[in-house]
C-alpha positions as YAML, in Angstrom:
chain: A
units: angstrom
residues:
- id: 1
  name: UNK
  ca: [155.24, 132.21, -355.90]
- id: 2
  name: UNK
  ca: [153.54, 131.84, -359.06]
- id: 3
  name: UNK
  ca: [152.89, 127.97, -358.61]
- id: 4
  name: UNK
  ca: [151.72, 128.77, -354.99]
- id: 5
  name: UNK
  ca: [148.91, 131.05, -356.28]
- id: 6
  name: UNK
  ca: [148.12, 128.57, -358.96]
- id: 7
  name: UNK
  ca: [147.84, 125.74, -356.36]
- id: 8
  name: UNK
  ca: [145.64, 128.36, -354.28]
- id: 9
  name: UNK
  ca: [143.15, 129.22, -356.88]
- id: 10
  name: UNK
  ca: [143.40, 125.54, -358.35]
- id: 11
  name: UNK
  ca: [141.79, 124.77, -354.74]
- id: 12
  name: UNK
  ca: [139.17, 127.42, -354.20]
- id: 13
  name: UNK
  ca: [137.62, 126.41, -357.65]
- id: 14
  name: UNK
  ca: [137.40, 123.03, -356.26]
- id: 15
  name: UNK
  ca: [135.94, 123.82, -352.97]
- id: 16
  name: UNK
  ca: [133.15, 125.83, -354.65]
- id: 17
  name: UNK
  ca: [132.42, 123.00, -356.76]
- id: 18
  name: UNK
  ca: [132.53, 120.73, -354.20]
- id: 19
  name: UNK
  ca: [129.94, 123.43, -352.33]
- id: 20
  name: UNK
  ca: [127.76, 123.81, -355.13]
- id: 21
  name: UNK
  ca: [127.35, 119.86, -355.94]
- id: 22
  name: UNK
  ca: [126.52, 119.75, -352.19]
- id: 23
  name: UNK
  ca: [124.11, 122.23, -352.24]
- id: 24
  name: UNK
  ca: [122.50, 120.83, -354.90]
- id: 25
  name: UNK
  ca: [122.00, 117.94, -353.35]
- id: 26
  name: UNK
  ca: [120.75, 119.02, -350.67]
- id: 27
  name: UNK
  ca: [117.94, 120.96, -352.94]
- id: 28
  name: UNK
  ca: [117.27, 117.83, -354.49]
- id: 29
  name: UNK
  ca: [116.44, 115.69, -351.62]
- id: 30
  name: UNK
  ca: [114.19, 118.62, -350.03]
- id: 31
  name: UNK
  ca: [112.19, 118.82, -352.99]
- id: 32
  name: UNK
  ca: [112.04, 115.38, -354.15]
- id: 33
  name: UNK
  ca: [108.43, 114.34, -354.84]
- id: 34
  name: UNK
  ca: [107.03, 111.22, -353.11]
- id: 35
  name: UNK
  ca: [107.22, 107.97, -355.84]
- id: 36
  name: UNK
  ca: [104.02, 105.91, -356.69]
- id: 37
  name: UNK
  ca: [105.21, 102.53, -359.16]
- id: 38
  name: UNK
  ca: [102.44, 101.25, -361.18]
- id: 39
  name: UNK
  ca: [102.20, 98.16, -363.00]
- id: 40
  name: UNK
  ca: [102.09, 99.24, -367.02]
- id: 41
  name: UNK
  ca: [102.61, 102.16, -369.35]
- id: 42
  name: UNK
  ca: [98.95, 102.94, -370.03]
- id: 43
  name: UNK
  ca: [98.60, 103.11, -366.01]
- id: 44
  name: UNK
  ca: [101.24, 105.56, -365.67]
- id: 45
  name: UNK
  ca: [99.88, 107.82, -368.38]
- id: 46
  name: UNK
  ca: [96.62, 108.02, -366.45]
- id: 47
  name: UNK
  ca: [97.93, 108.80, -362.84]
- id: 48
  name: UNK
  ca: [99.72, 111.27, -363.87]
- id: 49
  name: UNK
  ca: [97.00, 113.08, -365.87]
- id: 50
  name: UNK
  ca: [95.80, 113.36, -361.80]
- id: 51
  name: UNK
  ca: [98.65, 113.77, -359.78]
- id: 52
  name: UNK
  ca: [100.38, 116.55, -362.26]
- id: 53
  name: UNK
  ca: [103.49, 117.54, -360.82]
- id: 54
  name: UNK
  ca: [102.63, 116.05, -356.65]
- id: 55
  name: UNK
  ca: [104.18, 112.60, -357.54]
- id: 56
  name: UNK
  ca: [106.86, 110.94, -359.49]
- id: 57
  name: UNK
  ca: [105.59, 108.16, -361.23]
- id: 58
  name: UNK
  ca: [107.28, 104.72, -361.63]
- id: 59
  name: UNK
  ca: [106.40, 101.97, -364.03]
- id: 60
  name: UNK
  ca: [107.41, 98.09, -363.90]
- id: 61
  name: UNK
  ca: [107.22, 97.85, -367.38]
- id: 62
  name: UNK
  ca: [109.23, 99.26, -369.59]
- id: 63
  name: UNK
  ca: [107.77, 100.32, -373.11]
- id: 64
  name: UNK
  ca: [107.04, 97.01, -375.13]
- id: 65
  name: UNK
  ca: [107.27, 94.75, -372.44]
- id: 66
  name: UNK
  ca: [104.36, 92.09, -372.47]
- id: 67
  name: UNK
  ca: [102.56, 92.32, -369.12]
- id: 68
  name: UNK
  ca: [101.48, 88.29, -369.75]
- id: 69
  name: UNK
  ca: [105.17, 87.56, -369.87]
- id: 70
  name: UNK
  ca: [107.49, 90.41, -367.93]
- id: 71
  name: UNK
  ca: [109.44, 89.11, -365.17]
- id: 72
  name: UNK
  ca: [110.29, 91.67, -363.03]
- id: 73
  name: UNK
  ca: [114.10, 92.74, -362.36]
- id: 74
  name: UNK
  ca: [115.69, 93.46, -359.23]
- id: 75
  name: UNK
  ca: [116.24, 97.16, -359.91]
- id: 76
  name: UNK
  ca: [112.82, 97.42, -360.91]
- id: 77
  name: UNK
  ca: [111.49, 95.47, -357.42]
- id: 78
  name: UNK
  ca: [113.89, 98.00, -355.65]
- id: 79
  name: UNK
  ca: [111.80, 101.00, -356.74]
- id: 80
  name: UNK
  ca: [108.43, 99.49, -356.09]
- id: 81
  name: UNK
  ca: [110.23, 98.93, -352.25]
- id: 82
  name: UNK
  ca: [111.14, 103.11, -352.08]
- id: 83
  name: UNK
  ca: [107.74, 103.99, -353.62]
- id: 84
  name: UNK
  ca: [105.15, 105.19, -351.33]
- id: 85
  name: UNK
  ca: [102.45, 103.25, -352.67]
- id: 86
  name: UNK
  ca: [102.17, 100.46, -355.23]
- id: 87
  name: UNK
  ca: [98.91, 100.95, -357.83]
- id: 88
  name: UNK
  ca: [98.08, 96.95, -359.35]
- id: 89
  name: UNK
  ca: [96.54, 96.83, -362.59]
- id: 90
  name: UNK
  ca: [94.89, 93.60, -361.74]
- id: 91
  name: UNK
  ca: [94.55, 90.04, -362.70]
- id: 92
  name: UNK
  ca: [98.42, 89.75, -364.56]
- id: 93
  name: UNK
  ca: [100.23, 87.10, -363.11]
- id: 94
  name: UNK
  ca: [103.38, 88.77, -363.14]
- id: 95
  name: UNK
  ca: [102.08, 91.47, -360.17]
- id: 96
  name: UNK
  ca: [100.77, 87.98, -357.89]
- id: 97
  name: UNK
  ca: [104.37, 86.72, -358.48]
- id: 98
  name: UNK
  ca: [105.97, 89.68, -356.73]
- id: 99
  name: UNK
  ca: [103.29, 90.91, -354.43]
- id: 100
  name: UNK
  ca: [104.08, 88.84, -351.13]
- id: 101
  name: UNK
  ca: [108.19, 89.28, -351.93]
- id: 102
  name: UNK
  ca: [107.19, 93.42, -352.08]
- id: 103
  name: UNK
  ca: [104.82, 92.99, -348.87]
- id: 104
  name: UNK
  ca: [107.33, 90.86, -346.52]
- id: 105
  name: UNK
  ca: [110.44, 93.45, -347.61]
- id: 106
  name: UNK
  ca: [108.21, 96.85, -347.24]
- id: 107
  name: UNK
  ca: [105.68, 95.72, -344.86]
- id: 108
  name: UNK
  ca: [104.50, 99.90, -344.76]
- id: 109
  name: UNK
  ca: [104.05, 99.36, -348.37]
- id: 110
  name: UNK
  ca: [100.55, 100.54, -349.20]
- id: 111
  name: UNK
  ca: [98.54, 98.42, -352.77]
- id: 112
  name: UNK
  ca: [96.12, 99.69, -354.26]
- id: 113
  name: UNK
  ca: [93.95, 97.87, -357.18]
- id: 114
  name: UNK
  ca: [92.85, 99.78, -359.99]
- id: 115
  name: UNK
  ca: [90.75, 97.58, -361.52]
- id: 116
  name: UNK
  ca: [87.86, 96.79, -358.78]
- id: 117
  name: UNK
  ca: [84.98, 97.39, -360.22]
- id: 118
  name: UNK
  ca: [85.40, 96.05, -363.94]
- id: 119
  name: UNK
  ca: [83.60, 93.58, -365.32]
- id: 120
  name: UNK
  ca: [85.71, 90.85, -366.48]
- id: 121
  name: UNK
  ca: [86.16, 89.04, -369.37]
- id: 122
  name: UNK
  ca: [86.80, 85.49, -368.96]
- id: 123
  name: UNK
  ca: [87.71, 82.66, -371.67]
- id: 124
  name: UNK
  ca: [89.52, 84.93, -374.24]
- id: 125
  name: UNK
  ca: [93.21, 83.17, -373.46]
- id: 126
  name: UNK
  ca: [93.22, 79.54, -374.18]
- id: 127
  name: UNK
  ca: [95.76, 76.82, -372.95]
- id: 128
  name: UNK
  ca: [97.02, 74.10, -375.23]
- id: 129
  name: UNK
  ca: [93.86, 72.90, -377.41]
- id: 130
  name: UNK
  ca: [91.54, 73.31, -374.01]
- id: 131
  name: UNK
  ca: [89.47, 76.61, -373.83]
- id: 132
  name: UNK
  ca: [89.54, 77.64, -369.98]
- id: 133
  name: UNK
  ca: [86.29, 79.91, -369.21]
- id: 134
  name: UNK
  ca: [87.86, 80.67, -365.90]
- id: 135
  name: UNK
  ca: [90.85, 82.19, -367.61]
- id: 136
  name: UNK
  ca: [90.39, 86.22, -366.86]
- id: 137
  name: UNK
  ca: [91.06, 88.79, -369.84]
- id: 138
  name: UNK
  ca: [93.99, 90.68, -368.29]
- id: 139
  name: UNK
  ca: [93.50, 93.82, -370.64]
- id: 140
  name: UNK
  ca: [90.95, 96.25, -369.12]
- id: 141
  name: UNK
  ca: [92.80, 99.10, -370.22]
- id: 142
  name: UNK
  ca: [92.17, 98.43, -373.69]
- id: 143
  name: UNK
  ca: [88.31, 100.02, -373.01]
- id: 144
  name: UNK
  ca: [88.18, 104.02, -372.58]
- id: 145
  name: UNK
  ca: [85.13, 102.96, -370.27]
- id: 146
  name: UNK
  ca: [86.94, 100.95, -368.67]
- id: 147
  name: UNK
  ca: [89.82, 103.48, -368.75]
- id: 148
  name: UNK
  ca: [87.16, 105.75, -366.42]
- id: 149
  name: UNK
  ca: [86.71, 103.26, -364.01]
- id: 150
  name: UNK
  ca: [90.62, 102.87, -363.56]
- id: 151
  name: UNK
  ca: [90.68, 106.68, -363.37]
- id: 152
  name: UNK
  ca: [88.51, 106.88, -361.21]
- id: 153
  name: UNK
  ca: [90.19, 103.97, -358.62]
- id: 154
  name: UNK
  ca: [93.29, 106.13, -358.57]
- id: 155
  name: UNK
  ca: [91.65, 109.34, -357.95]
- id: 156
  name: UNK
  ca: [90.22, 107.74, -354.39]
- id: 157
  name: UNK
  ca: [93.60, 106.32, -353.60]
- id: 158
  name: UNK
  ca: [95.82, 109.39, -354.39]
- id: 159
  name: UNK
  ca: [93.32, 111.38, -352.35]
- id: 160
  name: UNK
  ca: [93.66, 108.84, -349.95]
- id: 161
  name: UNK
  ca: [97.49, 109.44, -349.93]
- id: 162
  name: UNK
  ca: [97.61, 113.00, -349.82]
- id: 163
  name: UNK
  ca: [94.26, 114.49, -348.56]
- id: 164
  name: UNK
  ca: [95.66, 117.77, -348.15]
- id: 165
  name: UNK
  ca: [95.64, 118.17, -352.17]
- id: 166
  name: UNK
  ca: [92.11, 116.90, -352.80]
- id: 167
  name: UNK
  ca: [91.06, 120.03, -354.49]
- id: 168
  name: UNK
  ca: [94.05, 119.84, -357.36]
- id: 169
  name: UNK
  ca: [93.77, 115.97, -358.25]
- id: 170
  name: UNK
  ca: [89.90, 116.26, -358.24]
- id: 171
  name: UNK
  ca: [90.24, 119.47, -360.86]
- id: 172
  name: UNK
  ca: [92.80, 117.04, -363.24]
- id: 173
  name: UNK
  ca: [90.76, 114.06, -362.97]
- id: 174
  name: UNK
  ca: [87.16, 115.86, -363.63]
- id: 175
  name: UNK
  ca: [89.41, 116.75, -366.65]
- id: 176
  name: UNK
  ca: [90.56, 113.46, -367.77]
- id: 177
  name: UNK
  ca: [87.58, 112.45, -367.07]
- id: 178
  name: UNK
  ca: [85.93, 114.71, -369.63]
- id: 179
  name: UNK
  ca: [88.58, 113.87, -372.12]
- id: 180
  name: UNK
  ca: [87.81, 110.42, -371.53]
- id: 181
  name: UNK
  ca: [84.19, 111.00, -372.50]
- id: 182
  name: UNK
  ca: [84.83, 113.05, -375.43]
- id: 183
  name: UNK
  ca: [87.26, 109.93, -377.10]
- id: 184
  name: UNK
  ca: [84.76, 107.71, -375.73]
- id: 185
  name: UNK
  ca: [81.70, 109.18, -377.95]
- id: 186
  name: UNK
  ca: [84.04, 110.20, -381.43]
- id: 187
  name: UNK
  ca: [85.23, 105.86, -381.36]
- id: 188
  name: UNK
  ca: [80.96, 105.07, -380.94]
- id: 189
  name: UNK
  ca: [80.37, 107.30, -383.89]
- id: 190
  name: UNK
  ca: [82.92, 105.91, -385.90]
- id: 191
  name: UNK
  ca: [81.83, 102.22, -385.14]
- id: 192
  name: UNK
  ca: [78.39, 102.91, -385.40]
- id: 193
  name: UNK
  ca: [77.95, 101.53, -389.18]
- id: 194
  name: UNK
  ca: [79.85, 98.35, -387.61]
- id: 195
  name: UNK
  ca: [78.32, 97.16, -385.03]
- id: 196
  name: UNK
  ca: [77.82, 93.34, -384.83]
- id: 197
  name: UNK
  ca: [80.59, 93.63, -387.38]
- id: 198
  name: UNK
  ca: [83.90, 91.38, -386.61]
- id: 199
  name: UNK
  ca: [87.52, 92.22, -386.85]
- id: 200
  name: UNK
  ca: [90.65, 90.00, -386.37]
- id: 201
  name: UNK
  ca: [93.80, 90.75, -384.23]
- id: 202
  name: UNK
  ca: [96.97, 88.13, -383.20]
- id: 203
  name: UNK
  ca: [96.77, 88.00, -379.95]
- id: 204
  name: UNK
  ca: [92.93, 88.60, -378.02]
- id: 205
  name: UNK
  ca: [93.91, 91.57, -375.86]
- id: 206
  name: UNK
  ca: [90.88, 93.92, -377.22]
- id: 207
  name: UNK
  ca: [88.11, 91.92, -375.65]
- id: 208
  name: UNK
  ca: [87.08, 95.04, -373.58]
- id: 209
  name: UNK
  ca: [87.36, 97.48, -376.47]
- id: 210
  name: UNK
  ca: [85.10, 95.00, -378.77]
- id: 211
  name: UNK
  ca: [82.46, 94.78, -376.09]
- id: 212
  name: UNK
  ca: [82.18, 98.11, -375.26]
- id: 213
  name: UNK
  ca: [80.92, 98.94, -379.38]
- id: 214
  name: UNK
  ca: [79.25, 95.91, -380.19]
- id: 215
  name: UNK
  ca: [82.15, 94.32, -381.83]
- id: 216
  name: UNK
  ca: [83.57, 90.48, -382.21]
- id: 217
  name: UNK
  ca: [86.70, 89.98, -381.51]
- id: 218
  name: UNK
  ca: [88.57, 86.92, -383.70]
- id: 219
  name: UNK
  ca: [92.15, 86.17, -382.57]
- id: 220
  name: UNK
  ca: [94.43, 84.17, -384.84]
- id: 221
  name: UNK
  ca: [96.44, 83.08, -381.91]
- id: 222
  name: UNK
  ca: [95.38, 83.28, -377.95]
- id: 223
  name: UNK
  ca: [98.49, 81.67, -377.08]
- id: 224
  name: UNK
  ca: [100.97, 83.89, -379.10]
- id: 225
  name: UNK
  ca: [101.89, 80.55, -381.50]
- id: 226
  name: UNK
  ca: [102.05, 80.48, -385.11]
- id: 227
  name: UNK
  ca: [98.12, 80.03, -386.62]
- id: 228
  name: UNK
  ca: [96.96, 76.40, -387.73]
- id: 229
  name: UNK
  ca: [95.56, 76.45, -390.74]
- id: 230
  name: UNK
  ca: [92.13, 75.66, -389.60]
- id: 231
  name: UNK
  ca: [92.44, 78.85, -387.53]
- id: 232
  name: UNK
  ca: [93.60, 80.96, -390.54]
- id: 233
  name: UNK
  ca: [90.35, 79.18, -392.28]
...
Protein backbone atom coordinates (compact mmCIF):
# COMPACT_ATOMS: atom_id res chain seq x y z
CA UNK A 1 0.00 0.00 0.00
CA UNK A 2 2.67 2.19 1.05
CA UNK A 3 4.85 1.61 -2.20
CA UNK A 4 1.59 2.11 -4.26
CA UNK A 5 1.13 5.66 -2.87
CA UNK A 6 4.78 6.31 -3.27
CA UNK A 7 4.64 5.19 -6.96
CA UNK A 8 1.39 7.51 -7.16
CA UNK A 9 2.85 10.66 -5.86
CA UNK A 10 6.35 9.73 -7.48
CA UNK A 11 4.12 10.20 -10.81
CA UNK A 12 2.03 13.27 -10.20
CA UNK A 13 5.33 15.20 -9.37
CA UNK A 14 6.46 14.15 -12.69
CA UNK A 15 3.47 14.99 -14.66
CA UNK A 16 3.48 18.54 -13.22
CA UNK A 17 6.93 18.89 -14.20
CA UNK A 18 6.45 17.58 -17.32
CA UNK A 19 3.31 20.33 -17.48
CA UNK A 20 5.22 23.11 -16.29
CA UNK A 21 8.40 22.56 -18.73
CA UNK A 22 5.64 22.46 -21.40
CA UNK A 23 4.10 25.42 -20.48
CA UNK A 24 7.05 27.12 -20.42
CA UNK A 25 7.75 26.43 -23.60
CA UNK A 26 5.03 27.30 -24.91
CA UNK A 27 5.53 30.98 -23.16
CA UNK A 28 8.75 31.07 -24.67
CA UNK A 29 7.97 30.60 -28.23
CA UNK A 30 4.88 33.16 -27.94
CA UNK A 31 7.04 35.75 -26.71
CA UNK A 32 10.15 35.19 -28.49
CA UNK A 33 11.40 38.41 -30.10
CA UNK A 34 12.12 38.45 -33.87
CA UNK A 35 16.31 37.97 -34.43
CA UNK A 36 18.34 40.57 -36.53
CA UNK A 37 22.39 39.06 -36.99
CA UNK A 38 24.79 41.73 -37.66
CA UNK A 39 28.18 41.50 -38.82
CA UNK A 40 30.54 42.80 -35.64
CA UNK A 41 30.42 43.66 -31.98
CA UNK A 42 30.48 47.45 -32.33
CA UNK A 43 27.31 46.92 -34.78
CA UNK A 44 25.43 45.08 -32.30
CA UNK A 45 26.04 47.58 -29.55
CA UNK A 46 24.49 50.25 -31.75
CA UNK A 47 21.22 48.44 -32.93
CA UNK A 48 20.37 47.70 -29.91
CA UNK A 49 20.76 51.19 -28.39
CA UNK A 50 17.50 51.48 -31.10
CA UNK A 51 15.65 48.48 -31.01
CA UNK A 52 15.71 48.21 -26.92
CA UNK A 53 13.94 45.26 -25.98
CA UNK A 54 11.74 44.71 -29.88
CA UNK A 55 14.64 42.49 -31.22
CA UNK A 56 17.16 39.97 -30.25
CA UNK A 57 20.31 40.76 -31.61
CA UNK A 58 22.82 38.29 -33.19
CA UNK A 59 26.45 38.88 -33.99
CA UNK A 60 28.85 36.82 -36.45
CA UNK A 61 31.65 37.71 -34.57
CA UNK A 62 32.39 36.73 -31.51
CA UNK A 63 34.41 39.17 -29.13
CA UNK A 64 38.10 39.38 -30.51
CA UNK A 65 37.52 37.92 -33.66
CA UNK A 66 39.30 39.90 -36.57
CA UNK A 67 36.63 40.89 -39.09
CA UNK A 68 39.73 40.90 -41.95
CA UNK A 69 40.25 37.28 -41.06
CA UNK A 70 36.89 35.48 -39.40
CA UNK A 71 35.61 32.68 -41.30
CA UNK A 72 32.31 32.13 -40.49
CA UNK A 73 31.06 28.72 -38.77
CA UNK A 74 28.19 26.75 -39.59
CA UNK A 75 26.30 27.42 -36.36
CA UNK A 76 26.93 30.91 -36.80
CA UNK A 77 25.56 30.83 -40.78
CA UNK A 78 22.54 28.90 -39.21
CA UNK A 79 21.45 31.94 -37.18
CA UNK A 80 21.98 34.51 -39.85
CA UNK A 81 19.39 31.82 -41.94
CA UNK A 82 16.54 32.11 -38.75
CA UNK A 83 17.19 35.87 -38.42
CA UNK A 84 14.70 38.11 -39.90
CA UNK A 85 17.02 40.38 -41.42
CA UNK A 86 20.78 40.44 -41.94
CA UNK A 87 22.48 44.20 -41.18
CA UNK A 88 26.25 44.19 -43.38
CA UNK A 89 28.81 46.32 -42.04
CA UNK A 90 30.28 46.75 -45.44
CA UNK A 91 33.33 46.28 -47.49
CA UNK A 92 34.87 43.01 -45.18
CA UNK A 93 35.47 40.25 -47.28
CA UNK A 94 34.36 37.78 -44.95
CA UNK A 95 30.37 39.10 -45.32
CA UNK A 96 30.91 38.82 -49.64
CA UNK A 97 32.14 35.25 -48.89
CA UNK A 98 28.87 34.19 -47.28
CA UNK A 99 26.35 36.52 -48.78
CA UNK A 100 25.17 34.46 -51.96
CA UNK A 101 25.44 30.93 -49.69
CA UNK A 102 22.88 33.07 -47.03
CA UNK A 103 20.75 34.44 -50.14
CA UNK A 104 20.31 30.97 -52.18
CA UNK A 105 19.42 29.04 -48.56
CA UNK A 106 16.96 32.00 -47.18
CA UNK A 107 15.92 33.50 -50.34
CA UNK A 108 13.15 35.76 -47.87
CA UNK A 109 16.25 36.84 -46.22
CA UNK A 110 16.16 40.62 -46.14
CA UNK A 111 20.27 42.70 -46.18
CA UNK A 112 20.62 45.64 -45.24
CA UNK A 113 24.06 47.81 -45.53
CA UNK A 114 24.97 50.00 -42.87
CA UNK A 115 27.58 51.69 -44.25
CA UNK A 116 26.05 53.55 -47.51
CA UNK A 117 26.79 56.72 -47.25
CA UNK A 118 30.49 56.79 -45.78
CA UNK A 119 33.16 58.08 -47.34
CA UNK A 120 35.79 55.61 -47.80
CA UNK A 121 39.16 55.33 -47.15
CA UNK A 122 41.14 53.64 -49.69
CA UNK A 123 45.03 52.59 -49.71
CA UNK A 124 45.49 52.12 -45.89
CA UNK A 125 45.98 48.01 -46.29
CA UNK A 126 48.88 47.13 -48.41
CA UNK A 127 49.68 43.72 -50.17
CA UNK A 128 53.17 42.30 -50.25
CA UNK A 129 55.65 45.39 -50.91
CA UNK A 130 52.82 46.91 -53.52
CA UNK A 131 50.57 49.73 -52.04
CA UNK A 132 46.97 49.10 -53.63
CA UNK A 133 44.95 52.60 -53.66
CA UNK A 134 41.92 50.61 -54.58
CA UNK A 135 42.20 48.63 -51.38
CA UNK A 136 39.02 50.02 -49.16
CA UNK A 137 39.61 50.78 -45.28
CA UNK A 138 37.17 48.24 -43.84
CA UNK A 139 36.92 50.10 -40.37
CA UNK A 140 34.23 52.83 -40.49
CA UNK A 141 33.19 52.15 -37.14
CA UNK A 142 36.28 53.33 -35.72
CA UNK A 143 34.78 57.22 -36.40
CA UNK A 144 31.86 58.37 -33.88
CA UNK A 145 30.83 60.41 -37.13
CA UNK A 146 30.89 57.79 -38.87
CA UNK A 147 29.28 55.83 -36.01
CA UNK A 148 26.06 58.44 -36.77
CA UNK A 149 25.85 57.61 -40.16
CA UNK A 150 25.70 53.76 -39.31
CA UNK A 151 23.09 54.73 -36.71
CA UNK A 152 21.35 56.33 -38.66
CA UNK A 153 21.24 53.36 -41.69
CA UNK A 154 19.76 51.06 -39.08
CA UNK A 155 17.24 53.36 -37.78
CA UNK A 156 15.58 53.45 -41.59
CA UNK A 157 15.85 49.72 -41.86
CA UNK A 158 14.43 48.69 -38.41
CA UNK A 159 11.63 51.12 -39.15
CA UNK A 160 11.44 49.55 -42.29
CA UNK A 161 10.98 46.14 -40.50
CA UNK A 162 8.59 47.01 -38.00
CA UNK A 163 6.71 50.28 -38.92
CA UNK A 164 4.26 49.80 -36.34
CA UNK A 165 7.05 50.82 -33.62
CA UNK A 166 8.41 53.91 -35.41
CA UNK A 167 7.67 56.15 -32.54
CA UNK A 168 9.94 53.94 -29.84
CA UNK A 169 13.13 53.32 -32.15
CA UNK A 170 12.99 57.01 -33.34
CA UNK A 171 12.90 58.18 -29.35
CA UNK A 172 16.25 55.64 -28.70
CA UNK A 173 18.00 56.64 -31.71
CA UNK A 174 17.38 60.66 -31.33
CA UNK A 175 19.08 59.48 -28.04
CA UNK A 176 22.04 57.73 -29.28
CA UNK A 177 22.21 60.08 -31.49
CA UNK A 178 22.71 62.82 -28.93
CA UNK A 179 25.12 60.67 -27.05
CA UNK A 180 26.91 60.29 -30.12
CA UNK A 181 27.33 64.04 -30.42
CA UNK A 182 28.22 64.68 -26.96
CA UNK A 183 31.48 61.91 -27.28
CA UNK A 184 31.91 63.31 -30.58
CA UNK A 185 32.69 67.07 -29.29
CA UNK A 186 34.64 65.96 -25.60
CA UNK A 187 37.38 63.61 -28.29
CA UNK A 188 37.64 67.27 -30.64
CA UNK A 189 38.45 69.12 -27.48
CA UNK A 190 40.84 66.80 -26.33
CA UNK A 191 42.67 66.60 -29.79
CA UNK A 192 42.46 70.06 -30.38
CA UNK A 193 46.25 70.93 -29.21
CA UNK A 194 47.09 67.92 -31.73
CA UNK A 195 45.91 68.43 -34.69
CA UNK A 196 48.24 67.77 -37.70
CA UNK A 197 49.96 65.84 -34.94
CA UNK A 198 50.79 61.95 -35.82
CA UNK A 199 50.38 58.86 -33.78
CA UNK A 200 51.41 55.21 -34.51
CA UNK A 201 49.26 51.99 -34.15
CA UNK A 202 50.13 48.07 -35.50
CA UNK A 203 47.75 47.50 -37.63
CA UNK A 204 45.94 50.82 -39.77
CA UNK A 205 42.35 50.26 -38.63
CA UNK A 206 41.91 54.05 -37.23
CA UNK A 207 42.05 55.72 -40.59
CA UNK A 208 38.46 57.09 -40.02
CA UNK A 209 39.07 58.16 -36.43
CA UNK A 210 42.46 60.09 -37.60
CA UNK A 211 40.60 61.89 -40.33
CA UNK A 212 37.81 62.91 -38.59
CA UNK A 213 40.42 65.24 -35.94
CA UNK A 214 43.03 66.13 -38.19
CA UNK A 215 45.27 63.34 -37.27
CA UNK A 216 48.03 61.01 -39.25
CA UNK A 217 47.78 57.80 -38.91
CA UNK A 218 51.40 55.69 -39.07
CA UNK A 219 50.99 51.88 -38.99
CA UNK A 220 53.98 49.70 -38.21
CA UNK A 221 52.43 46.86 -40.04
CA UNK A 222 49.30 47.02 -42.69
CA UNK A 223 49.64 43.46 -43.25
CA UNK A 224 49.70 42.23 -39.55
CA UNK A 225 53.68 40.97 -40.12
CA UNK A 226 56.47 41.61 -37.92
CA UNK A 227 57.97 45.49 -38.73
CA UNK A 228 61.18 45.80 -41.03
CA UNK A 229 63.46 47.79 -39.67
CA UNK A 230 63.16 50.51 -42.16
CA UNK A 231 59.50 50.66 -41.05
CA UNK A 232 60.42 50.84 -37.30
CA UNK A 233 62.94 53.76 -38.67
Amino acid sequence: MKRSIFKYIITSLLTVAALGLFLRSCTSASTSKPTITVSIQPQKYMLEKIVGDKWEIKCLLSNGANPESYDPSLTHLLNLENSKAYFRIGNVAFESAIINKVQNNNPGLKLFDNSEGISLIRGTHSHGDVEHSTDIDPHTWTSVKNAKTIASNMYKAVVDLDPENKAYYSRNFKNFLSSLDSLDREISQQLQPYRGSAFVVWHPSLSYFARDYGLEQISLSPEGKEASVKMMQ
